[in-house]
NUDREN-588714 format. One record per residue (C-alpha): residue number from 0; x, y, z. Coordinates in pm, 1 decimal, decimal comma. Each point is the difference from the previous one (the first is absolute). Example, Ala and Ser with C-alpha at 12.3 -4.5 7.8 and 13.67 -1.06 7.14 Angstrom:
2
ATOM | 0 | 1230,0 | -450,0 | 780,0
ATOM | 1 | 137,0 | 344,0 | -66,0
//
This chain:
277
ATOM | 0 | -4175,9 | 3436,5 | 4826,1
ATOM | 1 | 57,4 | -369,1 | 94,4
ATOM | 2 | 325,6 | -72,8 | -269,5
ATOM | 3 | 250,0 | 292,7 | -83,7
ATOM | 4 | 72,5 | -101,9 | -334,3
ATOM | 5 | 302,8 | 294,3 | -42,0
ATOM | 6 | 182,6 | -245,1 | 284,7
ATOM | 7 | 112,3 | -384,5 | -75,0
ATOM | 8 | -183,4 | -188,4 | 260,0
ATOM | 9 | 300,8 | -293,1 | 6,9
ATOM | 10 | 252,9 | 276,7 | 23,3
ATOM | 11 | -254,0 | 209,4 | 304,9
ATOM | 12 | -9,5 | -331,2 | 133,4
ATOM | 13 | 384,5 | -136,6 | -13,6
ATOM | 14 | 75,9 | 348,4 | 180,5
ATOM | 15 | -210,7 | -75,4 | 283,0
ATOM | 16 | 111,0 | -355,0 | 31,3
ATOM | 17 | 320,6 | 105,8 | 60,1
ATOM | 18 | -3,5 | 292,4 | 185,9
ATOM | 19 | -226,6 | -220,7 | 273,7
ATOM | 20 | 230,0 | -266,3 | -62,1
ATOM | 21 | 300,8 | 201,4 | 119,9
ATOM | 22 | -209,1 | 146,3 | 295,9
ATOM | 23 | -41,3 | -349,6 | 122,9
ATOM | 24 | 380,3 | -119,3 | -80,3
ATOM | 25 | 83,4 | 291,9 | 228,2
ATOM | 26 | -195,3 | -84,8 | 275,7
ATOM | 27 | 84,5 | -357,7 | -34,0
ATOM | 28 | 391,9 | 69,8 | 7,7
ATOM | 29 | -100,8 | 220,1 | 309,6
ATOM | 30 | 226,5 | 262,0 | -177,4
ATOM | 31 | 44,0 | 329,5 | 210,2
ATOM | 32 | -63,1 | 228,0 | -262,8
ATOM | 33 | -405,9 | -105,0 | 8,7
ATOM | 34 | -278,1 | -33,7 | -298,9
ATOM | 35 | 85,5 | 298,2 | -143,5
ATOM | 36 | 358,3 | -82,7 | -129,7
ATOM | 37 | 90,9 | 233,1 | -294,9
ATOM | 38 | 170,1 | -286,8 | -101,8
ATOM | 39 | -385,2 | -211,8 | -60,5
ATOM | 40 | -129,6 | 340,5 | -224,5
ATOM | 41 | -155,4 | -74,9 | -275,6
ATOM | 42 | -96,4 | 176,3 | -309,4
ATOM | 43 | -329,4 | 139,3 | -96,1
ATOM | 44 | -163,1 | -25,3 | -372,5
ATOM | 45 | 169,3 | 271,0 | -87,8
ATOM | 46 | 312,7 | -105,4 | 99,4
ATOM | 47 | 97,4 | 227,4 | 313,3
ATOM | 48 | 47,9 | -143,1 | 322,9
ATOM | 49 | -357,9 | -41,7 | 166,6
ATOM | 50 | -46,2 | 62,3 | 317,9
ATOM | 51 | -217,2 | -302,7 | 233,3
ATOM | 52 | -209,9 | -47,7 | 240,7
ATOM | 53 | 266,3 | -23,9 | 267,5
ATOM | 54 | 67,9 | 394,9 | -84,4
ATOM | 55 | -169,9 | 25,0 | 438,8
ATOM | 56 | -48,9 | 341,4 | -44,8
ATOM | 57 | -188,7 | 308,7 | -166,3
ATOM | 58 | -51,5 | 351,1 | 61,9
ATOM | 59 | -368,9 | 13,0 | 121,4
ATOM | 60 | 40,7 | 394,6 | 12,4
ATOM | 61 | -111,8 | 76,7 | 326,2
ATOM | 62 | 192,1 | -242,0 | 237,9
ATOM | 63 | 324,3 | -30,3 | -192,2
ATOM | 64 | 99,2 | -385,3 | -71,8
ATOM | 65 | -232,2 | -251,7 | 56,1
ATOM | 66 | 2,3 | -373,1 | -10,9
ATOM | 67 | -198,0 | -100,9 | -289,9
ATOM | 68 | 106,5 | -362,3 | -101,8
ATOM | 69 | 139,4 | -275,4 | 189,5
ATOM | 70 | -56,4 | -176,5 | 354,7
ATOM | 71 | -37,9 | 302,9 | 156,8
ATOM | 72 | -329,0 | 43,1 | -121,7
ATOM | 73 | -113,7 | -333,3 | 205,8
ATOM | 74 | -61,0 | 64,1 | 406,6
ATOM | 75 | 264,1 | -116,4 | 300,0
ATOM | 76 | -250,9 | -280,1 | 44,4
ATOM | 77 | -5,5 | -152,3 | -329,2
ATOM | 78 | 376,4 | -20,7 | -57,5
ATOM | 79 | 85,8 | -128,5 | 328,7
ATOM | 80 | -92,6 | -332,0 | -64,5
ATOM | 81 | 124,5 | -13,2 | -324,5
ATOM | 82 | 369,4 | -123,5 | -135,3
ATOM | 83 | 262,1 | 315,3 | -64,3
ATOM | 84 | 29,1 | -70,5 | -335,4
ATOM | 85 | -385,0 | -15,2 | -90,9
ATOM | 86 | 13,1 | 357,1 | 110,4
ATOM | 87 | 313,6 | 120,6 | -139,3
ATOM | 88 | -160,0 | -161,7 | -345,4
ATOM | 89 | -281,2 | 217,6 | 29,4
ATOM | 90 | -32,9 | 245,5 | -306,2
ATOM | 91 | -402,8 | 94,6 | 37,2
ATOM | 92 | -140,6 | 332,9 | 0,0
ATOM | 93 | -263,7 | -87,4 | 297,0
ATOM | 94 | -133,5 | -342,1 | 234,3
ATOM | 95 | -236,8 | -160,7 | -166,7
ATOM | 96 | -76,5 | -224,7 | 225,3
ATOM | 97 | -145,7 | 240,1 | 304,5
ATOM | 98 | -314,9 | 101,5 | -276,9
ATOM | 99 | -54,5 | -378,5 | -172,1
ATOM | 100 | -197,9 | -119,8 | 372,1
ATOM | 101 | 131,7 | -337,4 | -84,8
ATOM | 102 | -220,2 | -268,3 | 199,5
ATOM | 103 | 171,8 | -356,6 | 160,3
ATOM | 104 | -59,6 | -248,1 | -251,5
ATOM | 105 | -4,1 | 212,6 | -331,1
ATOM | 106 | 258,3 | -44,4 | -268,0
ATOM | 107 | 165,0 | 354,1 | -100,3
ATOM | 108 | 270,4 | 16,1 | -320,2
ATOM | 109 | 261,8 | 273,6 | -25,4
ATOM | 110 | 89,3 | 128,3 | -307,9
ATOM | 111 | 374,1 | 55,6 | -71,0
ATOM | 112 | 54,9 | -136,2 | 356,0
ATOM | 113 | 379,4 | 140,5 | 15,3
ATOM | 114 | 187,9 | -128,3 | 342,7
ATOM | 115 | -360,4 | -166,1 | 115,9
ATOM | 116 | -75,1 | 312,1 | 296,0
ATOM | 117 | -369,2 | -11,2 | -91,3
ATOM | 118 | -9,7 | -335,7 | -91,2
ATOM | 119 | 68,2 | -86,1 | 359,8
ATOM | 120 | -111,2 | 244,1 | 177,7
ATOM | 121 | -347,9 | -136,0 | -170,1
ATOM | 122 | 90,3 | -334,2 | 72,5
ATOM | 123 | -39,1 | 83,9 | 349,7
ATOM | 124 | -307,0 | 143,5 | -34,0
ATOM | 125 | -180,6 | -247,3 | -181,5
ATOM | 126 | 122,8 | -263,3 | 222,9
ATOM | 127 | 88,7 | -414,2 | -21,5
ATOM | 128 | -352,6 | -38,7 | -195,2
ATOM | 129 | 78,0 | 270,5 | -240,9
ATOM | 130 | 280,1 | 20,7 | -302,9
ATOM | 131 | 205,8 | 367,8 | -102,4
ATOM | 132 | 181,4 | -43,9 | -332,8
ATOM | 133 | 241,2 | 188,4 | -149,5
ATOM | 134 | 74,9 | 87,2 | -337,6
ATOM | 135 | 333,3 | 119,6 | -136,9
ATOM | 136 | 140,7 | 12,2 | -350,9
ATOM | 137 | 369,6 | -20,4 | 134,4
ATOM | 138 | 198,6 | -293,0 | 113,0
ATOM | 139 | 222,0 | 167,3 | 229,8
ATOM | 140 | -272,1 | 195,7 | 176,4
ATOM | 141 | -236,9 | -388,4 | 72,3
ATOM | 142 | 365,3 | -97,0 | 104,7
ATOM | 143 | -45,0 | 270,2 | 266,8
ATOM | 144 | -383,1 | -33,0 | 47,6
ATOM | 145 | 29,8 | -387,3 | 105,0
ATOM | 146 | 281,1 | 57,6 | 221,0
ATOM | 147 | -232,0 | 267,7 | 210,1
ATOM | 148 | -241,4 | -258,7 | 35,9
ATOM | 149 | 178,5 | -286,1 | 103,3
ATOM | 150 | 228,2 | 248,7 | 235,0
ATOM | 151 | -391,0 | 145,5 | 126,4
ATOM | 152 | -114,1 | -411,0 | 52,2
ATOM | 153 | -329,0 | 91,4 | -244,5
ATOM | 154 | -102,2 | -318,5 | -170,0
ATOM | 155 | -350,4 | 150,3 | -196,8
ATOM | 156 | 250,1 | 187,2 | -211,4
ATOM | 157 | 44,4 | -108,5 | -350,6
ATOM | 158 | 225,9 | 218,8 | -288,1
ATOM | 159 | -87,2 | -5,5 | -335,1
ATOM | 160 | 220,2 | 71,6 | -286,7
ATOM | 161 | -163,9 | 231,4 | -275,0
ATOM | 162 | -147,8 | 319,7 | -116,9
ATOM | 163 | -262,9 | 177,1 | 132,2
ATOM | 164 | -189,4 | 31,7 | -323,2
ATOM | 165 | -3,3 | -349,6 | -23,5
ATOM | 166 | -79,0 | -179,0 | 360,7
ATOM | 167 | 72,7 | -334,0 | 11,8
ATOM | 168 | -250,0 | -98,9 | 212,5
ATOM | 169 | -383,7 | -136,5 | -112,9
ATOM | 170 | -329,1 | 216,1 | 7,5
ATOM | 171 | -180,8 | 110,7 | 303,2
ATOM | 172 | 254,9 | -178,4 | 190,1
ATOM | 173 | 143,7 | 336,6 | 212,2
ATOM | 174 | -245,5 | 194,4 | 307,4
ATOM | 175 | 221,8 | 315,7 | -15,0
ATOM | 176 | 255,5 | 136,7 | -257,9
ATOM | 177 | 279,8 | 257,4 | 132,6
ATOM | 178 | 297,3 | 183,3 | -128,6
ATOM | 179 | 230,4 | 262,1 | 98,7
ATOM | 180 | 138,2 | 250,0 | -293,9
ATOM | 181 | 39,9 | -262,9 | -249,6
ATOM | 182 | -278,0 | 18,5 | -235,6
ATOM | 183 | 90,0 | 350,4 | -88,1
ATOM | 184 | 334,6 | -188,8 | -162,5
ATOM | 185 | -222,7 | -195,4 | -239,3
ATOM | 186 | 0,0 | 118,3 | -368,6
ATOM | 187 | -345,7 | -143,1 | -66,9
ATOM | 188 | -201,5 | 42,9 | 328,9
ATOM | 189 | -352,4 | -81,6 | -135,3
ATOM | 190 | 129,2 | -413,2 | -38,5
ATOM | 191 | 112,7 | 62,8 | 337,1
ATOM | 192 | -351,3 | 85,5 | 136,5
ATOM | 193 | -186,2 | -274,3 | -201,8
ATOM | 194 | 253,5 | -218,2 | 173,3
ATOM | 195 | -80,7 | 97,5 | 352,2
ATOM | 196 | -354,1 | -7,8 | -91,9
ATOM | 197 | 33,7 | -372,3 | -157,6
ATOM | 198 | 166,1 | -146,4 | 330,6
ATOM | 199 | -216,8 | 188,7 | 230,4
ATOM | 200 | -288,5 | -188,2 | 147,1
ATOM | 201 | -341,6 | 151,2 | -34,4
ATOM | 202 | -42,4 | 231,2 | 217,5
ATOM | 203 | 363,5 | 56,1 | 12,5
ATOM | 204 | 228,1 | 329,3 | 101,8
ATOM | 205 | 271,4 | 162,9 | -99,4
ATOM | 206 | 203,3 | 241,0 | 238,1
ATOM | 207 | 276,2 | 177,7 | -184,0
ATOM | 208 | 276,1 | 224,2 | 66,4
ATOM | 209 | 104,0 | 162,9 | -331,9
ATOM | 210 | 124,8 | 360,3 | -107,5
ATOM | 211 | -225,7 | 166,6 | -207,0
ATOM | 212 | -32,3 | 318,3 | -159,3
ATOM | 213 | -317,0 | 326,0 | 37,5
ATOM | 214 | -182,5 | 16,0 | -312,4
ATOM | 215 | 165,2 | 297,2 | -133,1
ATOM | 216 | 307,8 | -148,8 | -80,7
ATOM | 217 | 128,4 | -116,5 | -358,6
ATOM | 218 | 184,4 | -383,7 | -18,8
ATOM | 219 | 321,8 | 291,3 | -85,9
ATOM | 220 | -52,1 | 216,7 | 308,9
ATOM | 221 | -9,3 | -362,6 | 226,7
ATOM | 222 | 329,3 | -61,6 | -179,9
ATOM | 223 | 167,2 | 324,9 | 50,7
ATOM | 224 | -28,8 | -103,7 | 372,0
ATOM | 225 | 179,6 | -302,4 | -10,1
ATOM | 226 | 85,9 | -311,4 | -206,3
ATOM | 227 | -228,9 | -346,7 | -37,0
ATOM | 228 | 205,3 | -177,3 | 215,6
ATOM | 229 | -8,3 | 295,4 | 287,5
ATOM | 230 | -364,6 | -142,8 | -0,6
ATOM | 231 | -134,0 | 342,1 | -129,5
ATOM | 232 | 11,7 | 31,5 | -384,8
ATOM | 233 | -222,2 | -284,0 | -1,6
ATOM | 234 | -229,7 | 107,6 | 223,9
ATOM | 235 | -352,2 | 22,4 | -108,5
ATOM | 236 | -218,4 | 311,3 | 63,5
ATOM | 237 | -298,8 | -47,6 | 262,8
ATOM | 238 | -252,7 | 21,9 | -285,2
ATOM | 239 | 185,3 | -301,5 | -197,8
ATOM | 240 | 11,7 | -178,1 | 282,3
ATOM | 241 | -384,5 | 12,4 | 50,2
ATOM | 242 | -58,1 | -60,8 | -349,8
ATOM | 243 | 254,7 | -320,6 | -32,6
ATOM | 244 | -139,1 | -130,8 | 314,2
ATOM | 245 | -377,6 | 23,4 | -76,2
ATOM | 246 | 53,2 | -132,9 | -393,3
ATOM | 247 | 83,9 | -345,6 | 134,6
ATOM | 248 | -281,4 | -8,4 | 247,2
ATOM | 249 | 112,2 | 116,8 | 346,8
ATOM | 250 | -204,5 | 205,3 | 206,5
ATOM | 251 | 24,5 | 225,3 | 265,5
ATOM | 252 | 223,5 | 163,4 | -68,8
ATOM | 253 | 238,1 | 224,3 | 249,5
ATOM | 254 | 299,0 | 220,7 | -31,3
ATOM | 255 | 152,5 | 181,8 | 286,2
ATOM | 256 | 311,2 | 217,2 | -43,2
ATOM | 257 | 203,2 | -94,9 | 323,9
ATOM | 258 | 324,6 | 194,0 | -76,3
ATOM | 259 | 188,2 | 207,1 | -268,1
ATOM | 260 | 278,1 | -207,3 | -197,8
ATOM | 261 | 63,9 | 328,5 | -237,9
ATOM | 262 | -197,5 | 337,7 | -135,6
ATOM | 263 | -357,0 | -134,5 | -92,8
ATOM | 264 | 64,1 | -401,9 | 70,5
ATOM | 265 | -81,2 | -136,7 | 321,6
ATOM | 266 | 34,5 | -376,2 | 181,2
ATOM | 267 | -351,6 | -95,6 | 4,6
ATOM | 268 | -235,0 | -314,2 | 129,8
ATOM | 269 | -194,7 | -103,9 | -231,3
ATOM | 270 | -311,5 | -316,0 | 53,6
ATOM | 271 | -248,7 | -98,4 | -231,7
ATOM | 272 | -200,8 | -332,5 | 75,1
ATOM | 273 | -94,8 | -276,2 | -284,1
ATOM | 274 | -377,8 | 27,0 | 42,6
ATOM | 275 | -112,1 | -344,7 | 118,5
ATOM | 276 | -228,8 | -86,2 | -216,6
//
């Protein structure tokens, strides 16, 4: 479940560096022809062009097209006060940030961080006593993340450099972990939930945005849908998800389907608490 060992993880992972990369090159060169250049498409493990998690729309069956990743997902409020190119970076599949209840003073990290739009809208909410980090694997997209925050004035912002299976940061040294469609892109998830779980104080919380799969549905069904970098090949089912989650120690834990991303996967929430004793 947590490492697909018929994929290379440094070739699942070079994809996804660049396809993010070229997202954020886009936005930074404020080119008219947005985040979803053909131009940026990358190629999936088996070699065809993948779609990503700009693709803004799917056929939820009953209401024709629907928006199901992007900035679109975040309300009027929350992008107001944010810098046009934070949103236009956005490539999520939901807001984290409205279900984390993120208190002033906490420190909250987000994983695979991207152009920074959760990373400051956090910021704000934590306030001048707390700290929102970001992490991002790609140079080009912390290029774009610390621009956003020095156009948005934040100074409790800090971007990290590295992989989300690996969080450069020291134990029990994080109130709240958040992410928005990125862990899904991992090729070995479980070291990405021991990582959270390391960095998380006790008592700790996650609050996730990820795609994930029902039960019923084979790891070759999830990639008949769409490729790894689309963010739904890689998604795990809601049963592995439970299961990954609980085997490093978290508790708690919640998975709520908030809308359809393809036939049988769904954007979903998902919390879980590092019990705090």
């Amino acid at each position: 479940m947590t490492t697909d060992r018929s994929l290379d993880p440094a070739t699942v992972r070079e994809q996804v560096r660049a396809r993010y990369a070229a997202a954020a090159m886009t936005v930074l060169a404020a080119q008219p022809a947005g985040c979803c250049a053909p131009a940026a498409a990358p190629t999936d493990a088996a070699g065809t062009v993948a779609s990503s998690c700009c693709d803004a729309t799917a056929d939820t069956g009953d209401t024709g097209a629907a928006e199901v990743f992007g900035a679109g997902l975040y309300d009027a409020t929350d992008r107001a006060g944010l810098p046009v190119a934070a949103t236009a970076a956005s490539l999520g599949c939901g807001n984290p940030t409205a279900v984390a209840d993120l208190h002033p003073g906490e420190t909250v990290l987000d994983l695979g961080s991207g152009g920074g739009i959760d990373v400051l809208l956090s910021a704000h909410r934590v306030g001048p006593a707390g700290k929102a980090y970001g992490l991002d694997m790609a140079d080009e997209m912390l290029q774009l993340a610390r621009r956003n925050a020095a156009e948005a004035g934040l100074s409790n912002v800090e971007f990290l450099q590295g992989h989300i299976e690996d969080i450069p940061l020291p134990a029990d040294s994080v109130d709240v972990v958040i992410s928005n469609c990125v862990i899904n892109l991992s090729v070995d998830k479980q070291a990405v939930f021991a990582a959270m779980h390391r960095v998380l104080r006790p008592g700790g919380r996650i609050g996730v945005s990820d795609v994930v799969a029902e039960d019923h549905l084979s790891a070759g069904q999830r990639a008949e849908r769409g490729g790894w970098v689309g963010c739904i090949a890689g998604a795990l089912s809601v049963g592995e998800y439970r299961t990954g989650l609980a085997a490093v120690g978290f508790t708690d834990i919640g998975i709520d389907y908030t809308h359809p991303v393809a036939d049988g996967m769904h954007s979903a929430i998902i919390r879980a608490t590092k019990p705090a004793s």
